[in-house]
PAGU-265879 format. One record per residue (C-alpha): residue in three letters; x, y, z. Coordinates in steps of 0.2 Angstrom, whole numbers, plus 5000, padded with zeros to 4 digits. Example, Ala and Ser with C-alpha at 12.3 -4.5 7.8 and 13.67 -1.06 7.14 Angstrom:
2
  residuo    c1    c2    c3
      ALA  5062  4978  5039
      SER  5068  4995  5036
REM end
This chain:
439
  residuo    c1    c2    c3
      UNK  5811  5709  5685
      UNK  5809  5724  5697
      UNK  5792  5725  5706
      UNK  5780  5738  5698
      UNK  5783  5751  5715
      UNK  5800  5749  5712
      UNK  5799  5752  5692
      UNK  5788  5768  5695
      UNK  5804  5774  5705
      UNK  5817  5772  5693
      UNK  5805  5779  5680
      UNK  5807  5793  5689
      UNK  5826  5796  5696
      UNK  5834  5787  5678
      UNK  5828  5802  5670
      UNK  5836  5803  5651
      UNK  5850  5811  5650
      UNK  5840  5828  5643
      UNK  5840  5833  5663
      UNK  5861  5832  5663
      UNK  5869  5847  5653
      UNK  5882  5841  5640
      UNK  5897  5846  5647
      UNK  5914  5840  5644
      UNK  5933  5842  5646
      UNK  5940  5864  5644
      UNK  5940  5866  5625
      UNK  5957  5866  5625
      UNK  5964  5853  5611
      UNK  5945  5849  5604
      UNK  5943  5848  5587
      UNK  5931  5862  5578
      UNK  5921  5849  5574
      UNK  5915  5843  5591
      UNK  5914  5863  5596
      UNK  5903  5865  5585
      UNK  5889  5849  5584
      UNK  5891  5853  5605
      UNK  5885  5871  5604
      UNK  5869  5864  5592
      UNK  5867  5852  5607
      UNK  5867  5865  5619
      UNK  5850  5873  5611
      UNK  5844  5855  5607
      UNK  5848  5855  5589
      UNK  5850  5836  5587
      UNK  5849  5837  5570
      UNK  5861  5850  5564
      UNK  5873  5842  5578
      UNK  5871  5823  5576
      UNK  5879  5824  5556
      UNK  5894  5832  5563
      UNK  5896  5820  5577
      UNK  5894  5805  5564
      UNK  5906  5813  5550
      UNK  5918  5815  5565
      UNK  5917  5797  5571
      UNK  5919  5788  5555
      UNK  5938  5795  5555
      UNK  5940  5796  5575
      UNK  5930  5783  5582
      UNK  5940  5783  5597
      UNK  5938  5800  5603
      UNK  5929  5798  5619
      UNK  5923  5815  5622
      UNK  5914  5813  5603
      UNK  5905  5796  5606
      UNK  5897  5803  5622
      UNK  5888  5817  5613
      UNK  5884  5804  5602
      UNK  5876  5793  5614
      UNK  5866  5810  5623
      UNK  5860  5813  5607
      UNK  5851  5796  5606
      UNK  5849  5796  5624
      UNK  5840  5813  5622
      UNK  5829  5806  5607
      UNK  5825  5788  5617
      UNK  5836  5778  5605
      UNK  5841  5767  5620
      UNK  5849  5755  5609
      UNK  5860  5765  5601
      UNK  5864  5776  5618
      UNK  5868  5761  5627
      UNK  5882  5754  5616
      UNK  5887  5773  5612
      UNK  5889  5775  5632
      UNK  5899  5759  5633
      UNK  5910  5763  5620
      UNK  5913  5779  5628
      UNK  5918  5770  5643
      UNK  5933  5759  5632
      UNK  5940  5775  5629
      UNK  5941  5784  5644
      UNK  5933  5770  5659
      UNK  5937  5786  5672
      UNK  5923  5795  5664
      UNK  5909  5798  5678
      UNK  5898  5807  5663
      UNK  5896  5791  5651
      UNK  5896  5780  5668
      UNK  5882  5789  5676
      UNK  5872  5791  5660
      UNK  5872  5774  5655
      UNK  5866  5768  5673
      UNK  5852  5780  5673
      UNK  5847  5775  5655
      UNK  5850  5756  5661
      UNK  5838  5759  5675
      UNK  5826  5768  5664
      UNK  5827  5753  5652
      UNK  5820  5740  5667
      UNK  5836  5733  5667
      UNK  5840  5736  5684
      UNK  5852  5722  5687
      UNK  5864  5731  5675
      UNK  5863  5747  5681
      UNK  5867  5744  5695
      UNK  5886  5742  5695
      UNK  5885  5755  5683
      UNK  5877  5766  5695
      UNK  5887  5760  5711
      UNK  5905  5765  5700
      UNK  5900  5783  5697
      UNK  5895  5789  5712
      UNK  5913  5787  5717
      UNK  5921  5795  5701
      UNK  5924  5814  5698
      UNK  5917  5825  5681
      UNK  5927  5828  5670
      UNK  5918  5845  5666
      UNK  5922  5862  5668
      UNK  5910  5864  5678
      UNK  5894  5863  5667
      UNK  5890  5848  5671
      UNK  5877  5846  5688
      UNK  5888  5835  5698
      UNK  5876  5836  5712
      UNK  5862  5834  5702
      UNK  5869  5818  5692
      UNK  5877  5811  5709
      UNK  5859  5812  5716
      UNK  5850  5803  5703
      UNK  5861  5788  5703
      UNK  5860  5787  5722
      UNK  5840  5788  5721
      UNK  5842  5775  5706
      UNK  5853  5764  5718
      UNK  5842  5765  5732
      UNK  5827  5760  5721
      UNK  5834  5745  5716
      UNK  5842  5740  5734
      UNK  5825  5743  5741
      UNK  5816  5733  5729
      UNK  5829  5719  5722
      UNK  5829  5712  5707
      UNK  5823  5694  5701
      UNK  5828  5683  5685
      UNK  5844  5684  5677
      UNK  5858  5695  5687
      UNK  5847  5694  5703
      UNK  5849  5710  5716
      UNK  5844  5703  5733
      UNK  5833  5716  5742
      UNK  5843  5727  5754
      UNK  5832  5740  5763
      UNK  5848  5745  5776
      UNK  5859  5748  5761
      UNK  5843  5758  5752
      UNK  5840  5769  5766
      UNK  5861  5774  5766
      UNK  5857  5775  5746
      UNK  5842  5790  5751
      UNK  5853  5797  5764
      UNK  5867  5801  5753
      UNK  5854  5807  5739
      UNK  5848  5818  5751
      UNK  5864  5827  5755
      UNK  5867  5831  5737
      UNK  5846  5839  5734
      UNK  5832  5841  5744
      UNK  5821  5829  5748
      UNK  5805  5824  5736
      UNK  5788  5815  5735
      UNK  5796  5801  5730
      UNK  5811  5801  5742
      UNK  5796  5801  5756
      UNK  5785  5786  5749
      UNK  5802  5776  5747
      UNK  5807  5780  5766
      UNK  5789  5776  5769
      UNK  5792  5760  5761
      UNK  5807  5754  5769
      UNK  5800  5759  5786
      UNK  5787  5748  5784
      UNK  5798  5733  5776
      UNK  5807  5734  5792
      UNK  5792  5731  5802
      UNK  5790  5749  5808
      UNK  5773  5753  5802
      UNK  5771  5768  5814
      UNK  5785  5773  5805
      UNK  5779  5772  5788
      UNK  5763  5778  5794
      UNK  5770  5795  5798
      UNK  5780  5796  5782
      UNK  5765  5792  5770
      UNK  5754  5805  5780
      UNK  5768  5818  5777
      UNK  5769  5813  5757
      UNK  5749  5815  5759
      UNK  5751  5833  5767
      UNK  5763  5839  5752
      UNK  5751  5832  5739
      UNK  5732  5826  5743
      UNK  5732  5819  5726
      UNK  5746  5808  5728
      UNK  5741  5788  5722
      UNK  5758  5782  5727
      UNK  5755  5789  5746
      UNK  5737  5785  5746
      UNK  5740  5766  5742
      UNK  5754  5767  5753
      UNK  5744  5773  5769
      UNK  5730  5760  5766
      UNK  5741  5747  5767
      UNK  5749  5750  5782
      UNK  5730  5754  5790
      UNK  5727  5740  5783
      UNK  5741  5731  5791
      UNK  5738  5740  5807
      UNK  5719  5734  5806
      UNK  5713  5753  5808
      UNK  5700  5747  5794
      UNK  5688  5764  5800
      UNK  5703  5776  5795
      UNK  5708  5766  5780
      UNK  5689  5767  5774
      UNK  5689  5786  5777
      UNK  5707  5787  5767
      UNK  5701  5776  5750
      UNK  5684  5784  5749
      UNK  5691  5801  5749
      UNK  5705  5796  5738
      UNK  5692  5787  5724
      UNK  5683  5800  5722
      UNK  5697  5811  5718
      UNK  5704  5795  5707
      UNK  5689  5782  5703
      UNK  5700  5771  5690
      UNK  5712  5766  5703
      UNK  5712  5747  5704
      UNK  5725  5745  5717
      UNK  5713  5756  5729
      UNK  5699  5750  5722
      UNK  5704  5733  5729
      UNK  5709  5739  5746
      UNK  5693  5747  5749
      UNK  5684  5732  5742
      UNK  5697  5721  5757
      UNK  5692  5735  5770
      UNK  5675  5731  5768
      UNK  5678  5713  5769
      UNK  5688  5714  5786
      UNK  5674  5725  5792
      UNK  5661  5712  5785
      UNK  5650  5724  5777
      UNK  5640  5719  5762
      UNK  5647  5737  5750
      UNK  5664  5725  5744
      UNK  5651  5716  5733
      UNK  5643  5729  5722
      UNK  5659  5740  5722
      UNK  5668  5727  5714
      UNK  5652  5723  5703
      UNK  5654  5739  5696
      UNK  5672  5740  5693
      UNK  5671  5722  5686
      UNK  5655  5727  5675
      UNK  5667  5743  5668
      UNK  5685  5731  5669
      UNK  5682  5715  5662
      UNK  5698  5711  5660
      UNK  5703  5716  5676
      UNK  5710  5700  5680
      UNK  5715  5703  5698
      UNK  5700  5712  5702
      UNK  5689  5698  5693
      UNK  5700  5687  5704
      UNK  5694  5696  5722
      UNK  5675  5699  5715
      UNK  5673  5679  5712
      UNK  5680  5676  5731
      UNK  5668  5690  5736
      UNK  5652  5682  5727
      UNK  5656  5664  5734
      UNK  5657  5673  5751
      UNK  5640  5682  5748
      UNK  5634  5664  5743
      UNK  5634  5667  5726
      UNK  5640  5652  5720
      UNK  5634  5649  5703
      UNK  5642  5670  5698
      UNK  5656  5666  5705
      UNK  5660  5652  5696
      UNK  5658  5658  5680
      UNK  5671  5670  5684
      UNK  5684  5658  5691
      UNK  5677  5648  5676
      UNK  5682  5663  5664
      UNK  5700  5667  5673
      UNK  5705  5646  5670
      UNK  5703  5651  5654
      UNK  5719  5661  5651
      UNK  5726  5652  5668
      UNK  5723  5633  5669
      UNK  5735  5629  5678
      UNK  5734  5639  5692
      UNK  5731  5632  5708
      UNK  5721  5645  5717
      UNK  5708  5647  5706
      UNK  5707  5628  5702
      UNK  5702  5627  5721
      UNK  5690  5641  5721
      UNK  5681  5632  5705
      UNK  5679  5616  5714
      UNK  5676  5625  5730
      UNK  5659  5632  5722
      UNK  5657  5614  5713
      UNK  5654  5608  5731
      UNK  5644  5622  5737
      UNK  5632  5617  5721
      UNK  5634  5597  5726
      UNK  5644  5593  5708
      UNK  5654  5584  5719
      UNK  5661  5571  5705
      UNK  5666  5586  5693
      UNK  5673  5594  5709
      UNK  5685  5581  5715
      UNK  5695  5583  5695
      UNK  5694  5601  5697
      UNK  5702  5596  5714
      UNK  5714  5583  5709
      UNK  5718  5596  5695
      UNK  5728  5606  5707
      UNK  5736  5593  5719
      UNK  5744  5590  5704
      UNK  5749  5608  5699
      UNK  5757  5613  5716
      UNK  5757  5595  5729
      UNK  5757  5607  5746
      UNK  5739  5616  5740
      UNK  5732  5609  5759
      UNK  5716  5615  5751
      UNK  5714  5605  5736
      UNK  5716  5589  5745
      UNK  5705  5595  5757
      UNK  5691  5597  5742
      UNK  5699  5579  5735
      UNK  5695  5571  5751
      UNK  5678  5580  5754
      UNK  5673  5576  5737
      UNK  5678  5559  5737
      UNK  5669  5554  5751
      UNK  5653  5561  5743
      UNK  5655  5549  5731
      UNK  5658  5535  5739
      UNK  5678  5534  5740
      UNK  5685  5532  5756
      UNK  5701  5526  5750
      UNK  5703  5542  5741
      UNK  5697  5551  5756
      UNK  5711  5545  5766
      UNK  5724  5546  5755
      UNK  5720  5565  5753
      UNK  5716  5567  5772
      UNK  5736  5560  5775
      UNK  5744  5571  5763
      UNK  5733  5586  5770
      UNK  5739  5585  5785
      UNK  5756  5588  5780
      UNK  5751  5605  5775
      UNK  5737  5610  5787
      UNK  5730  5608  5804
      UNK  5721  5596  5809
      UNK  5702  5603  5814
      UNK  5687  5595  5823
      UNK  5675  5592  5805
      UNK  5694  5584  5800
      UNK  5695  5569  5812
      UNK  5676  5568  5809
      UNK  5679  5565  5790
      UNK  5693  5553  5795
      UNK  5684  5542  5807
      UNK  5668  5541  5794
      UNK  5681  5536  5780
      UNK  5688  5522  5791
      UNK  5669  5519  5797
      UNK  5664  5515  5780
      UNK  5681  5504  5777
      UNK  5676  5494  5793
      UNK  5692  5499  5802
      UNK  5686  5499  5817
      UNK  5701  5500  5828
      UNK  5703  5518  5819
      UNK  5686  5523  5817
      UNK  5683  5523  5836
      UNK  5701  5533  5837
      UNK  5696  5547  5826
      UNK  5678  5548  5832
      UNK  5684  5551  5850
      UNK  5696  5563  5843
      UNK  5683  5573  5836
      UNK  5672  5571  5851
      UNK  5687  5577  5862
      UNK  5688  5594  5849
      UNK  5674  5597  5845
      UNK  5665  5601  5862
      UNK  5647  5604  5858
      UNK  5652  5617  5841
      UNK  5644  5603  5832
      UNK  5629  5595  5838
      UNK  5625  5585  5824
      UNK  5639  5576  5819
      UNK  5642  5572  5839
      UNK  5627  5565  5839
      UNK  5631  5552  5825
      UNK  5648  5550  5832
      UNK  5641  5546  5852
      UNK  5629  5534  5841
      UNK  5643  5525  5832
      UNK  5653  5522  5846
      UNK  5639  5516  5856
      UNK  5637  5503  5842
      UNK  5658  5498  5839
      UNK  5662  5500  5857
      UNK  5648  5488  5861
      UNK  5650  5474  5849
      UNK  5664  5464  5851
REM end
């Protein structure tokens, strides 16, 4: 699959083949026939010209120039099934055709299937028309170069995988742009690969310059906010999404990044912005997602759970809600039920260093040091060892009786924590007292 940013971009350059004049070879040697279901075509009379075509086929079915207006037709009336296989037929007959070529990997890209478009694509941008000069060479040429550079920018996963290439994008644009000037879309996609490549001043500049040619631009808006976002200029980015929601209110995507702004900036708006959207969105699962992070952080515990609750539903096997269910499970000291929730997604995905954290949490709350140390060892592989961390360990092996470890851990803890937490220094300067002074 092609990413949704990506998807939005070939929707727009693998325009159907309506934008692309029929044109074909001089008339010279064409049958009546072919003459006359083209010049229906030429005023969009599909259905006076696609009989003829037909009637013509059945006898010459290998007359190249014939299936291609055959294949715009259904191109031209969104049968991409049938355009498809008459484009590739087309191409047995005459494989030099850069009409056919071009308009299959347009209508391929069109189609999502981005990974067969491609090649299709990359062919015609080297080929010639056969056309007397009807066809828009520039105009087609330009298409599958935007088309090409979409894909190269934004790969292309599952079966024929595209890597991503953002150099080999940018050379895609730069040769679109010598062929027609440039567009929104060619400036949020150089925005884009700027900011792939790390140069978020870059992208910055483009995104404002998409801005200036249209205010009400999603794409550039979004765009923008990311990269503040990225940048941390949380201020601007706030300014930027406010603006931008009033003008479009049923955006998620800046919905979210307002509601992530506000978070960063640690103001208490992300919670009833999301509220509202989620109120109006229920089955916004991704927002529903961010509001139950958002209530557990507002120390909501019980609300947020019922929405992780309701997205396991539909998703009980993912890992990152598992760990925010038994996270609030803690919070609301359901420490047994927490440690399944927990134990629940070590086993979905083994390197979720925060679901053994809540195994080994949990486990010591109810009494299972064993467990405790078992999901401490396999934490660590994953995460960093922290102060509250060796204070866990050294109270797991306390309560073993392993004293020769115990000790270790508790002067580990002493030795990181350094006064940031009183209480538990307390208890561990009393415990050593204790094991360091019996033999």
């Amino acid at each position: 699959m092609i990413c949704a940013v990506g998807a939005r971009g070939l929707a727009q350059e693998a325009s159907s083949a309506q934008g692309v004049p029929v044109a074909q070879e001089p008339a010279a040697g064409v049958s009546a026939e072919v003459l006359k279901a083209e010049a229906a075509m030429q005023t969009g009379d599909w259905k006076t010209a696609e009989p003829v075509l037909d009637s013509w086929l059945a006898a010459h079915g290998e007359d190249g120039r014939a299936l291609f207006d055959a294949a715009y037709i259904a191109d031209a009336q969104g049968r991409d099934a049938d355009a498809t296989g008459l484009y590739r037929k087309a191409l047995a007959v005459n494989s030099k055709s850069f009409e056919a070529e071009v308009s299959l990997g347009l209508l391929l890209a069109r189609m999502g299937r981005a990974a067969e478009a491609r090649p299709a694509l990359w062919a015609a941008t080297s080929m010639e028309p056969s056309a007397d000069g009807a066809f828009d060479l520039k105009a087609a040429k330009a298409k599958a170069w935007r088309a090409l550079a979409e894909i190269d920018a934004h790969g292309v996963e599952g079966d024929g995988e595209v890597a991503k290439d953002p150099a080999q994008a940018s050379i895609d644009l730069l040769e679109a742009l010598k062929l027609s000037p440039e567009n929104e879309g060619d400036t949020l996609l150089a925005a884009s690969l700027a900011e792939t490549s790390g140069d978020l001043a870059g992208a910055e500049t483009a995104y404002r310059k998409a801005l200036k040619g249209d205010a009400d631009s999603g794409g550039a808006a979004t765009g923008l906010a990311h990269v503040l976002i990225e940048e941390k200029k949380y201020p601007e980015a706030e300014e930027l999404l406010t603006g931008a929601l009033k003008r479009q209110p049923e955006s998620a995507a800046m919905t979210a990044q307002l509601a992530a702004v506000y978070v960063a900036e640690d103001k208490s708006d992300a919670l009833p912005l999301l509220v509202g959207w989620h109120a109006k969105h229920p089955q916004d699962a991704v927002l529903t997602r961010m509001l139950a992070g958002v209530e557990a952080d507002a120390g909501e515990y019980e609300k947020s759970d019922v929405l992780y609750v309701e997205l396991l539903t539909s998703k009980p096997k993912d890992g990152e809600l598992l760990t925010g269910h038994g996270q609030n499970l803690i919070r609301q000291r359901r420490y047994a039920e927490a440690l399944k929730v927990f134990e629940e997604a070590t086993a979905v995905d083994e390197t979720n260093g925060d679901a053994w954290n809540g195994v080994a949490f949990a486990s010591f709350q109810t009494h299972q040091p064993q467990i405790t140390i078992h999901a401490l060892t396999v934490r660590s592989k994953y995460l960093p060892d922290s102060a509250i961390i060796y204070f866990l360990w050294a109270t797991a092996y306390d309560t073993l009786h392993d004293k020769k470890q115990a000790v270790a851990y508790y002067h580990r803890f002493l030795e990181s924590s350094a006064g940031k937490l009183p209480d538990q220094e307390w208890q561990a300067k009393q415990r050593l007292a204790l094991m360091e002074k019996t033999p």
